[in-house]
Structures are given as structure tokens and as C-alpha cells.
C-alpha positions as CSV (number, residue, x, y, z in Angstrom):
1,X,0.0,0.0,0.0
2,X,1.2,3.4,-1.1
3,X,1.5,6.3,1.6
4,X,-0.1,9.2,1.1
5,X,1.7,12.1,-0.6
6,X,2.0,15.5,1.3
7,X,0.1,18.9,0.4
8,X,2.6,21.8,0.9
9,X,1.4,25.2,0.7
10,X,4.0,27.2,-0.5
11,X,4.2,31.2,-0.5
12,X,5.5,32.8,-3.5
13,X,6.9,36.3,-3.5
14,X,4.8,39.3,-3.6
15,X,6.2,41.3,-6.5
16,X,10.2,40.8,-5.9
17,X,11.1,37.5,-7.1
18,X,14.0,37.8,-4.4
19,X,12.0,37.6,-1.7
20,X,11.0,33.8,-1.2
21,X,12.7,31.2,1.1
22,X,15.1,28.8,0.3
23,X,13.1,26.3,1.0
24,X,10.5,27.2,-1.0
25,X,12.9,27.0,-3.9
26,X,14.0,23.6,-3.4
27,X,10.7,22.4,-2.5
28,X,9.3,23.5,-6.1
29,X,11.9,21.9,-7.2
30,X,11.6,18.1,-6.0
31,X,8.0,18.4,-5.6
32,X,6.1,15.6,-7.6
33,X,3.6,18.6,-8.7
34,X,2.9,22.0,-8.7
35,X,-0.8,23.3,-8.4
36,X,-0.7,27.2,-9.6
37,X,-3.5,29.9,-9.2
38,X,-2.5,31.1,-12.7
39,X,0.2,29.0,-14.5
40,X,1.3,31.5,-16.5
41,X,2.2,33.9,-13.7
42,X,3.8,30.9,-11.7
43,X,6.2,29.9,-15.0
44,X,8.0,33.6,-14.5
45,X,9.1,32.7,-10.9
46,X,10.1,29.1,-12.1
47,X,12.1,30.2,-15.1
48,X,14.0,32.7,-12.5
49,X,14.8,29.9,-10.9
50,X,15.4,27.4,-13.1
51,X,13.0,25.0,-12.0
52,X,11.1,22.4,-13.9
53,X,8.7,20.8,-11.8
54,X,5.1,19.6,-13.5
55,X,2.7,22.5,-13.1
56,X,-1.4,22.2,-13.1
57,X,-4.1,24.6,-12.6
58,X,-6.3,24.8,-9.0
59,X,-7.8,27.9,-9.0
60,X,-11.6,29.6,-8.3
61,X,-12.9,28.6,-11.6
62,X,-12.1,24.8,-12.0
63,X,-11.1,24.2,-7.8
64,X,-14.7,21.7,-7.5
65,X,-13.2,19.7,-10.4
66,X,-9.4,20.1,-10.2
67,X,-9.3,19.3,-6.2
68,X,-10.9,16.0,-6.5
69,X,-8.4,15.4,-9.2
70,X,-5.5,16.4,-7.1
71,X,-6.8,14.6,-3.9
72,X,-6.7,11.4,-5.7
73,X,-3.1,12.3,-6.9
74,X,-2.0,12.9,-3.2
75,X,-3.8,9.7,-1.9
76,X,-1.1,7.3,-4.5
77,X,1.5,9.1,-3.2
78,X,2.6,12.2,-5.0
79,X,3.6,15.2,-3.0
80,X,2.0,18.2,-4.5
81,X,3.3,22.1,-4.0
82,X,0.1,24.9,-3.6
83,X,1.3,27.9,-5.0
84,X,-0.8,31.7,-5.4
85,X,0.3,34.1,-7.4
86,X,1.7,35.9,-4.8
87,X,2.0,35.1,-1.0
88,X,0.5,32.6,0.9
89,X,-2.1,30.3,-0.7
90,X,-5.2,29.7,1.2
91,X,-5.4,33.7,1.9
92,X,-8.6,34.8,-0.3
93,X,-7.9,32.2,-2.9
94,X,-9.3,29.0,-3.5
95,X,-6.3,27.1,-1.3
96,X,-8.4,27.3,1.9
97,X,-10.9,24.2,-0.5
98,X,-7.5,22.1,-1.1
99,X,-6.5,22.3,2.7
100,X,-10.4,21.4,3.4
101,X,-10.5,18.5,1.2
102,X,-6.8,17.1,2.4
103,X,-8.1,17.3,5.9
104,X,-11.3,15.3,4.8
105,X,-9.2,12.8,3.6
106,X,-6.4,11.8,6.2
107,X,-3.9,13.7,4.2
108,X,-0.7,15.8,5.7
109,X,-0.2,19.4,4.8
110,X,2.6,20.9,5.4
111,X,2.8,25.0,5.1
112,X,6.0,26.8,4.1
113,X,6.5,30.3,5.7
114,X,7.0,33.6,3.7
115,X,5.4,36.6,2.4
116,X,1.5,37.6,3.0
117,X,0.1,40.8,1.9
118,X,-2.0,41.1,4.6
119,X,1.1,40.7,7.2
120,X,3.7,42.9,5.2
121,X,1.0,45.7,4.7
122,X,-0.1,45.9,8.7
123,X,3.4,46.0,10.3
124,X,3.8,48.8,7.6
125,X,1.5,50.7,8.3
126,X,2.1,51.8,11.6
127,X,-1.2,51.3,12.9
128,X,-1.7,49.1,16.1
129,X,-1.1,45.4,15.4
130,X,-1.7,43.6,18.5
131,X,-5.2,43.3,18.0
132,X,-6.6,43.2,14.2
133,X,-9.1,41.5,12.3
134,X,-8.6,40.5,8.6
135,X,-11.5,40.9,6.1
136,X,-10.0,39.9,2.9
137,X,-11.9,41.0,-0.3
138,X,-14.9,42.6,0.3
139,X,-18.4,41.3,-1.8
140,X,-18.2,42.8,-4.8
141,X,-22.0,43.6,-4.8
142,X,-22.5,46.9,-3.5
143,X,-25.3,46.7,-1.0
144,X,-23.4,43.6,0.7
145,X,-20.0,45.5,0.6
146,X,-22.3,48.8,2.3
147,X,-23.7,46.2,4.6
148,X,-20.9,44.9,5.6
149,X,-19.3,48.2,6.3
150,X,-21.6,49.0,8.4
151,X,-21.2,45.8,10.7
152,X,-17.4,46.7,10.8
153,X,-17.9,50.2,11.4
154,X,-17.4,50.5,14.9
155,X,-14.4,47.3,14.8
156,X,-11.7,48.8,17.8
157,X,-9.6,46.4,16.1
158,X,-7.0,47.3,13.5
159,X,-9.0,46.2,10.2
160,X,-7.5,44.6,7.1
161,X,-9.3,44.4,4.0
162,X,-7.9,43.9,0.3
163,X,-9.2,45.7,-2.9
């Protein structure tokens, strides 16, 4: 019987191709598989670095068909790399379904450190960061994004939210 291969999640840099760990690197590189939000944007920070690891899609449009797919691929064995197209997958992407479904199924994940926007733009900012609450993309719909707002409003917390 086969063991189970390993899900890593793997941050990527967020705009300088410098800034990723070196195990990151050499994880892309002896990983079995690479799952990219956008291929084509994950090929530029391979190339840089001279990797040639298999790459597949997993992202919001196809992750109900491709996870299954690459659940079954971790369950005979292969070890599989997440990767967003910049910083840590699972953060308002579609990685937070993989991690779901790996968890359903018995199966280790392991998650690399490095950049997060989220992280990188509160310590910048030089607001308080001992207490803060991360909203991630707001609904795009305009009375659910006032709505939600309005919930928020009176948050004491330090408040994160991407656009």
C-alpha cells in the first residue's frame, strides 16, 4: 500500500522574485507537482529559478473539479506544491478548499513560511497590530459590501481588507 503524498502550501513572493525562502525553492523543485493559481504567472518565478517541476491549474474557476483530481493524486503518493500568485495560498484564494479537502481525507499538509500581503502591509502601516481583524476581499456587490461596512464600522480592532 502506497502512503499518502504530502500537500505543501508554499508562498511565493509578492512582486520581488527575491523575496521567497530557500526552502520554498527547493521544494518547487523536488515536488512531484505543482498546483498554480495562474500557471502562467507561476512559470515567471520558475524560469528565474530554473525550475522544472510539472505545473497544473487549482484555482476559483475549476477548484470543484481540479481538487478532487489532485486529492486522488495525493492519496497514491505524490507530493504536490500549492502555490498563489503571490504570497501565501489559502489567503482569499481558492487554497483554503485544497486544505479542506486534504483534511477530509487523512492527508498531511505541510505550510512553508514567507510573504503575505496582509502581514507585510499591517506592520507597515504603523497602525496598532496587536489586535486586528482581517476581512480579505470585500463582496463585490455593492449593498453587501455597504452592509458589511456598516457591521465593521465600529471594529476597535485594526482592520485589514484587500481591494
Amino acid at each position: 500500500m502506497n502512503e499518502n503524498g504530502r500537500l505543501y502550501l508554499c508562498a511565493t513572493p509578492i512582486g520581488n522574485l527575491g523575496d521567497i525562502t530557500y526552502r520554498a525553492v527547493e521544494l518547487l523543485r523536488t515536488a512531484d507537482l505543482i498546483a498554480a493559481e495562474d500557471t502562467r504567472h507561476t512559470r515567471g518565478l520558475l524560469a528565474h529559478y530554473d525550475i522544472h517541476t510539472p505545473m497544473t491549474s487549482y484555482h476559483e474557476h475549476n477548484k470543484l473539479t481540479k481538487g478532487p483530481i489532485l486529492i486522488d493524486k495525493l492519496l497514491e503518493g505524490i507530493n504536490i506544491a500549492l502555490v498563489s500568485d503571490a504570497g501565501m495560498p489559502g489567503i482569499s484564494d481558492p487554497g483554503q478548499d485544497l486544505v479542506t479537502l486534504c483534511i477530509d481525507h487523512g492527508i498531511d499538509i505541510e505550510v512553508l513560511p514567507g510573504a503575505s500581503a496582509f502581514v507585510i502591509a499591517l506592520v507597515g502601516s504603523g497602525l496598532p497590530s496587536w489586535k486586528f481583524a482581517f476581512e480579505g476581499f470585500l463582496d463585490r456587490d455593492k449593498k453587501s459590501k455597504k452592509r458589511r461596512l456598516e457591521e465593521i464600522r465600529y471594529e476597535e480592532r485594526t482592520l485589514i481588507i484587500y481591494e
